[in-house]
N, CA, C and O atoms as CSV, one atom per row, in Angstrom:
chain,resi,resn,atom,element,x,y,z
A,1,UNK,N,N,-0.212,16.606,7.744
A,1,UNK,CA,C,0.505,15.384,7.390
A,1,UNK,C,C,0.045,14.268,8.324
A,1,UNK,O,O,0.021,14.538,9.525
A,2,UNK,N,N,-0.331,13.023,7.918
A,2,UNK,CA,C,-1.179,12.149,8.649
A,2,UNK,C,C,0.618,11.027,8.901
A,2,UNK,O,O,1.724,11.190,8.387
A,3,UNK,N,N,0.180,10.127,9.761
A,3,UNK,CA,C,0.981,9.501,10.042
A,3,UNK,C,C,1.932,7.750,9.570
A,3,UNK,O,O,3.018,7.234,9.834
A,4,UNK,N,N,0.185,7.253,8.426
A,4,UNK,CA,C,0.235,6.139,7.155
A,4,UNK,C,C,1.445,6.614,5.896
A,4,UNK,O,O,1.274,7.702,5.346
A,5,UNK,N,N,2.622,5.762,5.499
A,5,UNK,CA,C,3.066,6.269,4.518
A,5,UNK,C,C,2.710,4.772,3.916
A,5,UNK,O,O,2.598,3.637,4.378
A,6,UNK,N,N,2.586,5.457,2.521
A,6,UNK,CA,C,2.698,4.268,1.400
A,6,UNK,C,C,4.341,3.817,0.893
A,6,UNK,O,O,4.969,4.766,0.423
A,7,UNK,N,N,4.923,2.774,0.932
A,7,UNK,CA,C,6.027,2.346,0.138
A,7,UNK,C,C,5.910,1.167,-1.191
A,7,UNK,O,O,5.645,-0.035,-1.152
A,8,UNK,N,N,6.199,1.990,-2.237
A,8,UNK,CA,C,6.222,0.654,-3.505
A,8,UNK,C,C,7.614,0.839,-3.467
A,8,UNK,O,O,8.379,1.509,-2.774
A,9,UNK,N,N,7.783,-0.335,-4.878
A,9,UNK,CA,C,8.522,-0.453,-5.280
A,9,UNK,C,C,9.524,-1.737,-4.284
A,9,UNK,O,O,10.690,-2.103,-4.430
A,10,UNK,N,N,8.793,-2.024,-3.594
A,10,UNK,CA,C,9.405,-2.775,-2.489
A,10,UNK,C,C,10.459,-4.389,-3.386
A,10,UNK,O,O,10.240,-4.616,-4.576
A,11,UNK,N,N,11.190,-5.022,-2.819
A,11,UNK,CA,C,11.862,-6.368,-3.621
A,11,UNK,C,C,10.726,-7.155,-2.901
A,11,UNK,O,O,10.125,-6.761,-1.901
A,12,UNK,N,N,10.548,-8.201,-3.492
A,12,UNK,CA,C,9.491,-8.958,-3.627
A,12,UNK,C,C,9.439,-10.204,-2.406
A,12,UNK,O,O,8.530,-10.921,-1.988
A,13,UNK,N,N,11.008,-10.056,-2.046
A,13,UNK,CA,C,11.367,-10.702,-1.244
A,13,UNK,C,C,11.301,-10.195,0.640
A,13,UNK,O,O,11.690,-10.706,1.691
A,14,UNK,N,N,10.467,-8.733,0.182
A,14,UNK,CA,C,10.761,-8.088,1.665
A,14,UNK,C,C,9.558,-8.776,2.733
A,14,UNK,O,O,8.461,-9.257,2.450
A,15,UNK,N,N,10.024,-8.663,3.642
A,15,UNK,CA,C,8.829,-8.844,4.995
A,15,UNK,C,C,8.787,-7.904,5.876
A,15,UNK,O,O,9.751,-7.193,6.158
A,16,UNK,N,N,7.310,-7.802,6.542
A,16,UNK,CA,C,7.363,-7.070,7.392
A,16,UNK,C,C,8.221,-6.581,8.601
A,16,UNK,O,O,8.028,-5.522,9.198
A,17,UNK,N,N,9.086,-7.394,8.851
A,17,UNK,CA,C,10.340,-7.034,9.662
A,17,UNK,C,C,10.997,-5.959,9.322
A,17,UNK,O,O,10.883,-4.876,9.895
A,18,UNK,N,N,11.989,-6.277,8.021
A,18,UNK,CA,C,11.999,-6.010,7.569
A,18,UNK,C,C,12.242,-4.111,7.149
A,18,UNK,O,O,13.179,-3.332,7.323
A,19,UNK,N,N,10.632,-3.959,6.442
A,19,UNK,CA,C,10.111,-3.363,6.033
A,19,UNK,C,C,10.258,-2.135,7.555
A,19,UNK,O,O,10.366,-0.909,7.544
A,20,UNK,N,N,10.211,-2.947,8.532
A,20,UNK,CA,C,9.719,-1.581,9.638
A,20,UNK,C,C,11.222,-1.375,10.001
A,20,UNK,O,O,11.540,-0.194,10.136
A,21,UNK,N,N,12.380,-2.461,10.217
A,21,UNK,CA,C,14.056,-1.849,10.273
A,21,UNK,C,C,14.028,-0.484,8.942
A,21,UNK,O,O,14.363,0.700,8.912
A,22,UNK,N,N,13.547,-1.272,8.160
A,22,UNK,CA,C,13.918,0.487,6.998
A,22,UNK,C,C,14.067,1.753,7.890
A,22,UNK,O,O,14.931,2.558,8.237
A,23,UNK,N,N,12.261,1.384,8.137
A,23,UNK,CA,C,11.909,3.101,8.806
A,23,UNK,C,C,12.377,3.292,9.697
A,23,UNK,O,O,12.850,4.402,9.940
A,24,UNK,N,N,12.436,2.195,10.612
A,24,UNK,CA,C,12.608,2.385,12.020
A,24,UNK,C,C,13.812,3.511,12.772
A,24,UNK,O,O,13.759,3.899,13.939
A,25,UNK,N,N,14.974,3.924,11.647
A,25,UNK,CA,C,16.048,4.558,11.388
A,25,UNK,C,C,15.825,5.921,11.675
A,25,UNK,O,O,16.670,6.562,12.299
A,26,UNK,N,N,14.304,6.650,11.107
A,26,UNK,CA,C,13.767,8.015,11.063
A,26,UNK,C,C,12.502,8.081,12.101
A,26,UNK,O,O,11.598,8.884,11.871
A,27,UNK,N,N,12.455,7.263,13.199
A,27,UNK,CA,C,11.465,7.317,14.264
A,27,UNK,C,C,10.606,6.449,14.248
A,27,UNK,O,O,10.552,5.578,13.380
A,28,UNK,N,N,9.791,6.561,15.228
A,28,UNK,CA,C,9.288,4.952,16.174
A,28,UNK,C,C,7.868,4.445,15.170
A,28,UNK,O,O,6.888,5.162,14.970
A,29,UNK,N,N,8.012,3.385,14.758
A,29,UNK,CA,C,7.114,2.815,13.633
A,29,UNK,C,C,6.102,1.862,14.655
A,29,UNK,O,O,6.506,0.823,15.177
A,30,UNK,N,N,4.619,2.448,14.853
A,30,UNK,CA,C,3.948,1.903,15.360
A,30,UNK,C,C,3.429,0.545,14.406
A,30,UNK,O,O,3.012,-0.482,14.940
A,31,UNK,N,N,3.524,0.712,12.991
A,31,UNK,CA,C,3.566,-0.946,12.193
A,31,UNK,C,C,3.721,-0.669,11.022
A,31,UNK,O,O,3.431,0.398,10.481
A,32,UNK,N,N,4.400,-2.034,10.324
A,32,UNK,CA,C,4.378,-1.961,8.958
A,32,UNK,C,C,3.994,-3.654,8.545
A,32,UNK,O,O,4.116,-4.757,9.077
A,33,UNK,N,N,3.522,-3.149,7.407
A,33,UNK,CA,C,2.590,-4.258,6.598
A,33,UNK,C,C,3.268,-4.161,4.975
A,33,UNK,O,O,3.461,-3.193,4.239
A,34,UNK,N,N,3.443,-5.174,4.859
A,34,UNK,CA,C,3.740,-5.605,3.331
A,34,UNK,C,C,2.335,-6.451,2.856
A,34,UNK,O,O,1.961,-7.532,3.310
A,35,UNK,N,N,1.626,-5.571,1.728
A,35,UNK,CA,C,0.659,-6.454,0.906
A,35,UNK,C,C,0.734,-7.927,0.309
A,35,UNK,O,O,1.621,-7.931,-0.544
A,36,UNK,N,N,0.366,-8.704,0.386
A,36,UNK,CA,C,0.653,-9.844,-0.278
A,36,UNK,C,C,-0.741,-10.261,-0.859
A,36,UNK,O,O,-1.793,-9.801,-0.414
A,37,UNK,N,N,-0.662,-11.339,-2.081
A,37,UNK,CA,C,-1.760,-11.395,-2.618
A,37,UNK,C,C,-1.956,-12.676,-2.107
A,37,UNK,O,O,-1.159,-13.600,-1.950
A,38,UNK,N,N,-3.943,-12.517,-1.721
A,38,UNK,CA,C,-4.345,-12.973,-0.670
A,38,UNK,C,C,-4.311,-14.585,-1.733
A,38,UNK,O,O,-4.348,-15.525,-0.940
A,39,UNK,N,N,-4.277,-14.900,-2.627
A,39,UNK,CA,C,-4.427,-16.261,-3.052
A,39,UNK,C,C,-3.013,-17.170,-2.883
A,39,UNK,O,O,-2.872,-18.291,-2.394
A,40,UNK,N,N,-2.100,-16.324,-3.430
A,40,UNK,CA,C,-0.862,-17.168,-3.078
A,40,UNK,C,C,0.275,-16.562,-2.118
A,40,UNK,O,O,1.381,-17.040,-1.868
A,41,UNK,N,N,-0.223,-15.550,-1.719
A,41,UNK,CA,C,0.745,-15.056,-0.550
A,41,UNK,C,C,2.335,-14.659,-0.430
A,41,UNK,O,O,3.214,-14.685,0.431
A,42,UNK,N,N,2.183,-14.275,-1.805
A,42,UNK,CA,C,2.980,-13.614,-2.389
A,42,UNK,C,C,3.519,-12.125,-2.542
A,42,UNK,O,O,2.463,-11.640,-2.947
A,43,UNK,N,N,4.234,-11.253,-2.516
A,43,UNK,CA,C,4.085,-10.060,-1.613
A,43,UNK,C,C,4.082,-9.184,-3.070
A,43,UNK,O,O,4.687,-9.499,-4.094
A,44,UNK,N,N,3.376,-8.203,-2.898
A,44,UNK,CA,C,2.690,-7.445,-4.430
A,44,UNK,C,C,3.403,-6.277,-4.233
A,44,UNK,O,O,2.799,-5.205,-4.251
A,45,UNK,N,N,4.858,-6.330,-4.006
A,45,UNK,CA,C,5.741,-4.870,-4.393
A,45,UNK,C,C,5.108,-3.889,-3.620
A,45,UNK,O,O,4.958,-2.886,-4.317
A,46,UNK,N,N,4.589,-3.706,-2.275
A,46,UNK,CA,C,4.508,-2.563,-1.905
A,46,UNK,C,C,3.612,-2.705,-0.362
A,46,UNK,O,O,2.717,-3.511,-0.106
A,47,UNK,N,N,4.183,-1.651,0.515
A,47,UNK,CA,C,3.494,-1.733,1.808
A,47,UNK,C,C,3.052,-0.518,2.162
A,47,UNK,O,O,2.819,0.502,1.513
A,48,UNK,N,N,2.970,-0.815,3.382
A,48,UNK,CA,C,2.216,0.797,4.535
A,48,UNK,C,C,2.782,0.706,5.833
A,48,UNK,O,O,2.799,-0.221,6.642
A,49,UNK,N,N,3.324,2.066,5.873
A,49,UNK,CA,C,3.957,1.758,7.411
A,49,UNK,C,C,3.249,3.023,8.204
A,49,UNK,O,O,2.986,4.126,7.724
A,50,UNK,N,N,3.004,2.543,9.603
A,50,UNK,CA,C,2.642,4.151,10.017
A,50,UNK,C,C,3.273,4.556,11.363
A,50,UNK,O,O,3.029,3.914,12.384
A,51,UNK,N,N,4.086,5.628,11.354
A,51,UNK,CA,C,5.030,5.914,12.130
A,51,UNK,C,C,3.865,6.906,13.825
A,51,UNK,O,O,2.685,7.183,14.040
A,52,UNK,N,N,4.979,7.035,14.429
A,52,UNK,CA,C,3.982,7.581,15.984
A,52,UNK,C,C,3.521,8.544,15.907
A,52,UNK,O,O,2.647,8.833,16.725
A,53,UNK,N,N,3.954,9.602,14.749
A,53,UNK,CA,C,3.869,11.120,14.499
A,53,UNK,C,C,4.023,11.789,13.206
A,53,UNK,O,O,5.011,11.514,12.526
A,54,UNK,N,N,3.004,12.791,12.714
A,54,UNK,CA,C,3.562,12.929,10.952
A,54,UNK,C,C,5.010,13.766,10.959
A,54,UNK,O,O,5.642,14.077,9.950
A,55,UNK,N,N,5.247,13.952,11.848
A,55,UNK,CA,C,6.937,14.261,11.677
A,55,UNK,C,C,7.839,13.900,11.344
A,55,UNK,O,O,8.785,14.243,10.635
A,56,UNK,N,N,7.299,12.572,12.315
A,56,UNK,CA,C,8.529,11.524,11.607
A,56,UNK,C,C,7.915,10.837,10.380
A,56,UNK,O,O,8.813,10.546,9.589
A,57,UNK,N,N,6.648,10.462,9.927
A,57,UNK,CA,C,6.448,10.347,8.736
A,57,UNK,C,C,7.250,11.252,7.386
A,57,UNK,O,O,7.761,11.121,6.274
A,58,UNK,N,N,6.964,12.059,8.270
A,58,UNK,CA,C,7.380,13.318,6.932
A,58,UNK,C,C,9.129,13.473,6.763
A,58,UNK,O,O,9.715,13.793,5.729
A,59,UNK,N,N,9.757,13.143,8.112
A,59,UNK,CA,C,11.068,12.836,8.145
A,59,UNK,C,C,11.549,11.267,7.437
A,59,UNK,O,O,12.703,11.028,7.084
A,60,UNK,N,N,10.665,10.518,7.353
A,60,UNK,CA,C,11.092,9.284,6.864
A,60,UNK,C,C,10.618,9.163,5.311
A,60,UNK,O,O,11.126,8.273,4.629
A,61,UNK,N,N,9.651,10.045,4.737
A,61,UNK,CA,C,9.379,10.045,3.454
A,61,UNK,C,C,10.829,10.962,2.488
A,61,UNK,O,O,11.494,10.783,1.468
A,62,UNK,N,N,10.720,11.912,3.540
A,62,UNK,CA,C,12.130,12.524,2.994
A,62,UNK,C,C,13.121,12.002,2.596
A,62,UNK,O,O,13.582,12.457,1.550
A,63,UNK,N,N,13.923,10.714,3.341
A,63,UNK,CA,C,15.343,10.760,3.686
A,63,UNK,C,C,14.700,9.140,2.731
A,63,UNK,O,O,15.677,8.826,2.050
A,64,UNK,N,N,13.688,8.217,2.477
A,64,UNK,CA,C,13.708,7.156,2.204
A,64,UNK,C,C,12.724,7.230,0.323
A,64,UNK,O,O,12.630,6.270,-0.442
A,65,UNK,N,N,12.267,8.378,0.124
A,65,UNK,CA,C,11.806,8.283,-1.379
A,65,UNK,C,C,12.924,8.232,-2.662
A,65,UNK,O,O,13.866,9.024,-2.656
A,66,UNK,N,N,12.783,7.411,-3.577
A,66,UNK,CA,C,14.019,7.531,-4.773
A,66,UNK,C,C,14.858,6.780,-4.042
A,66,UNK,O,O,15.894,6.571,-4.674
A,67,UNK,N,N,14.846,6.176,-2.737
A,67,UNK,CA,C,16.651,5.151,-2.422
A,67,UNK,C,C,15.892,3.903,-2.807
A,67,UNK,O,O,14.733,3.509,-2.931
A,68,UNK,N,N,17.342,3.414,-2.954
A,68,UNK,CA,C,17.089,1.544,-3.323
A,68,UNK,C,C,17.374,0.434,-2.395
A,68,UNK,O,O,18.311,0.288,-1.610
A,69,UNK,N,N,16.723,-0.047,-2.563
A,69,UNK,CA,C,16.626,-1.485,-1.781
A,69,UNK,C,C,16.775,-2.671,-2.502
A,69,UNK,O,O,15.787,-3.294,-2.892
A,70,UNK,N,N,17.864,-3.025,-2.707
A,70,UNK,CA,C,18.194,-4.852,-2.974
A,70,UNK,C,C,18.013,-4.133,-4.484
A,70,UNK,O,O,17.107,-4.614,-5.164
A,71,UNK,N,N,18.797,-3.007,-5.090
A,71,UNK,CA,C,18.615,-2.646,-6.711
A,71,UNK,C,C,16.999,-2.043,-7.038
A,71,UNK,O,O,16.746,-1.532,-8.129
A,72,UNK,N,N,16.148,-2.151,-6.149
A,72,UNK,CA,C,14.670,-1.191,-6.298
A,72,UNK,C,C,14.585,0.139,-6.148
A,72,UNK,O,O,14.955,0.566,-5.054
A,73,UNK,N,N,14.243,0.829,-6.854
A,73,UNK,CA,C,13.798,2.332,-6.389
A,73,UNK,C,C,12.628,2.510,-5.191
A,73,UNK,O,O,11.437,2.351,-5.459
A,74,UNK,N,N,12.937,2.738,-4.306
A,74,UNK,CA,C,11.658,3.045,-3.163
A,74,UNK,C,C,10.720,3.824,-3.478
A,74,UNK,O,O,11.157,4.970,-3.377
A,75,UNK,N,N,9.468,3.829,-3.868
A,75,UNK,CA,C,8.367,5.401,-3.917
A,75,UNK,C,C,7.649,5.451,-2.746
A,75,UNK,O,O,6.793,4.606,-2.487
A,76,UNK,N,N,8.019,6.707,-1.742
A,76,UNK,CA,C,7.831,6.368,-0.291
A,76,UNK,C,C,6.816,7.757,-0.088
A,76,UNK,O,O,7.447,8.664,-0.630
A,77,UNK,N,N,5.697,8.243,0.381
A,77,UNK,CA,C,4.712,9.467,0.277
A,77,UNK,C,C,3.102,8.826,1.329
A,77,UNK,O,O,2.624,7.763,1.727
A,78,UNK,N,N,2.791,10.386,1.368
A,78,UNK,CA,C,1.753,9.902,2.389
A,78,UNK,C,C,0.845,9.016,2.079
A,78,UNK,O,O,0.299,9.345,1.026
A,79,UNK,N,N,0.405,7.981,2.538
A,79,UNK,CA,C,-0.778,7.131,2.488
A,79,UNK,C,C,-2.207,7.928,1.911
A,79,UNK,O,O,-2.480,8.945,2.549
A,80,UNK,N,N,-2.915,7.666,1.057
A,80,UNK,CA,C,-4.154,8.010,0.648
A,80,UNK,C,C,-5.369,7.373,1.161
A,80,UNK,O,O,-5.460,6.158,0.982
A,81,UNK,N,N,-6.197,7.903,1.691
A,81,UNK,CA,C,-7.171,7.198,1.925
A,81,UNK,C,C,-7.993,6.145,1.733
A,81,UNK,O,O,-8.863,6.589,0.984
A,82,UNK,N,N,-8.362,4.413,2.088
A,82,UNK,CA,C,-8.967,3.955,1.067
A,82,UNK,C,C,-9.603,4.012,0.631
A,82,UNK,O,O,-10.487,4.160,1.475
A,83,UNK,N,N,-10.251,4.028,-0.714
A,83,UNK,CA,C,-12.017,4.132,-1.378
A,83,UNK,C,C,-12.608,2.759,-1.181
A,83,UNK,O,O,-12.354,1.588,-1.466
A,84,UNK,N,N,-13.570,3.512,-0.520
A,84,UNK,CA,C,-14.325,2.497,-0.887
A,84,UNK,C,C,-14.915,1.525,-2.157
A,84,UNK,O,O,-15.500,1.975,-3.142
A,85,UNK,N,N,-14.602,-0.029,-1.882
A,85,UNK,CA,C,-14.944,-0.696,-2.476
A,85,UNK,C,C,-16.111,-1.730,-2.585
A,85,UNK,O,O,-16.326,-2.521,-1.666
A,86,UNK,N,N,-17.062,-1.705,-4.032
A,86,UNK,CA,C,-18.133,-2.782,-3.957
A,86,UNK,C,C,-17.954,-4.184,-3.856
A,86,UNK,O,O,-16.843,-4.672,-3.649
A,87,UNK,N,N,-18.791,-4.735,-3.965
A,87,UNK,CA,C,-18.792,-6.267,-4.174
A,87,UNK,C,C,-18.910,-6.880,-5.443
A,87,UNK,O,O,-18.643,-8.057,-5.686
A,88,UNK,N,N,-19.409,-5.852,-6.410
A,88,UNK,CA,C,-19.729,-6.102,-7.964
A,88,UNK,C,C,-18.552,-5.961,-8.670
A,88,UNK,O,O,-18.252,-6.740,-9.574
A,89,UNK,N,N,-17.609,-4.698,-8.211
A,89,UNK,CA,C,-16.746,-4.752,-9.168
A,89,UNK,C,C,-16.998,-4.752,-10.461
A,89,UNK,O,O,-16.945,-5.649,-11.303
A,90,UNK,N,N,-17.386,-3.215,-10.538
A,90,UNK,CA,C,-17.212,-1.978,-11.944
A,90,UNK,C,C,-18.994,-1.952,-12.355
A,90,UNK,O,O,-19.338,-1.630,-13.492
A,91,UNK,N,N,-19.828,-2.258,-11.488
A,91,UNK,CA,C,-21.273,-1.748,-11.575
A,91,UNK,C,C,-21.866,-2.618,-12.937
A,91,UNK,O,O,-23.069,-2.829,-12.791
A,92,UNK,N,N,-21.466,-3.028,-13.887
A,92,UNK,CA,C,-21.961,-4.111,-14.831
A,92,UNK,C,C,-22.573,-5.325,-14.527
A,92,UNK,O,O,-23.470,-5.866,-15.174
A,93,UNK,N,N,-21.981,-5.768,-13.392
A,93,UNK,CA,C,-22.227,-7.162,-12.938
A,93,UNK,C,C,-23.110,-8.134,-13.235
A,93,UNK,O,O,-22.621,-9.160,-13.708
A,94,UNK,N,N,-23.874,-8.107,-13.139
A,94,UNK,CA,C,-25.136,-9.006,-13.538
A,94,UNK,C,C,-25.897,-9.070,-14.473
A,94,UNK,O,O,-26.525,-10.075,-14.806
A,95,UNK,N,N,-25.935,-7.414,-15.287
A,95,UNK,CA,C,-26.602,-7.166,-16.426
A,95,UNK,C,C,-25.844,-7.052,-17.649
A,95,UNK,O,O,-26.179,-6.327,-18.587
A,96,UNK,N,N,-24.753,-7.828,-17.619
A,96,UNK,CA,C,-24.116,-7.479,-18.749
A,96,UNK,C,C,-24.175,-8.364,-19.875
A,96,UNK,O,O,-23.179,-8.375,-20.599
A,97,UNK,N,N,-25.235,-9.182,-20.202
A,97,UNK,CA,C,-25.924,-9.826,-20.711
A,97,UNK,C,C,-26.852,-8.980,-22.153
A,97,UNK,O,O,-26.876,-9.035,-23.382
A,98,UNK,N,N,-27.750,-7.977,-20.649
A,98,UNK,CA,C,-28.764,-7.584,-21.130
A,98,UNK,C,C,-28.539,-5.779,-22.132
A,98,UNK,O,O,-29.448,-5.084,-22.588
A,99,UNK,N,N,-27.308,-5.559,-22.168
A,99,UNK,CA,C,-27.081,-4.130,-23.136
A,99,UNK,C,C,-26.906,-3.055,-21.633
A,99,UNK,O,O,-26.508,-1.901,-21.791
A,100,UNK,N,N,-27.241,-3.574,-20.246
A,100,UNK,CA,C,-27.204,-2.659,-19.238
A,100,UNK,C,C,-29.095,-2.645,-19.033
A,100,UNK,O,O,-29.415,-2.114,-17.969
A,101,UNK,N,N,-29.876,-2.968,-19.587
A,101,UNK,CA,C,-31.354,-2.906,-18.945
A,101,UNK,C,C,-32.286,-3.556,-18.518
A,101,UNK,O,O,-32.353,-4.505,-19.299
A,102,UNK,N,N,-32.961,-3.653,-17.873
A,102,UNK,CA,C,-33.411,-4.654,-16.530
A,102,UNK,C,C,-34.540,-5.696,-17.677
A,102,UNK,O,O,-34.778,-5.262,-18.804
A,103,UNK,N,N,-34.905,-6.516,-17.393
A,103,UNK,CA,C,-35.896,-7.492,-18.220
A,103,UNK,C,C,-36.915,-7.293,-17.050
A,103,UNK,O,O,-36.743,-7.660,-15.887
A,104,UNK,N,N,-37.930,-6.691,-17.526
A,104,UNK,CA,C,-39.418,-6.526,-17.018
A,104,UNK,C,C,-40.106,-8.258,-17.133
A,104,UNK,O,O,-41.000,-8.532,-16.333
A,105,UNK,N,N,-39.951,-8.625,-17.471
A,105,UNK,CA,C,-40.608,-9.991,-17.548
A,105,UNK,C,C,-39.855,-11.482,-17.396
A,105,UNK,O,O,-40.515,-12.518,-17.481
């Protein structure tokens, strides 16, 4: 059990403050982050918090998955790794013009 949990379902209105009083209840939250979208800075329903130990991760996924916040259902579980992401975004990019094949000339 790693020590990143993922939380959706978050009210739209939450902040990182916040967000880390939740956990802070089930052991010592080295940080939490609420996503916001980077154009208008607006918070996109869901964060990452990562606690000092997967114990208490695993104690705070327990006692905080399925409860509500401000009428929200919480979906609270271990953090997944990120994948890596391109710069093209979905491998078409440039050739999608051409049927997908390169112009020799």
């Amino acid at each position: 059990m790693g020590n990143k949990i993922y939380v959706g379902g978050l009210p739209y209105t939450t902040t990182d403050g916040q967000l880390e009083e939740i956990f802070s209840t089930h052991g010592t939250v080295e940080s939490a982050r609420v996503i916001t979208d980077k154009f208008t800075g607006q918070s996109r329903g869901f964060g990452f918090v990562e606690m000092s130990s997967g114990g208490e991760a695993q104690k705070a996924i327990d006692a905080l998955n399925n409860t509500q916040v401000d009428g929200r259902t919480l979906t609270v579980n271990e953090a997944k790794p990120q994948e890596n992401r391109s710069g093209f975004g979905g491998g078409a990019g440039r050739r999608e013009g051409s049927g997908g094949r390169r112009n020799r000339y």
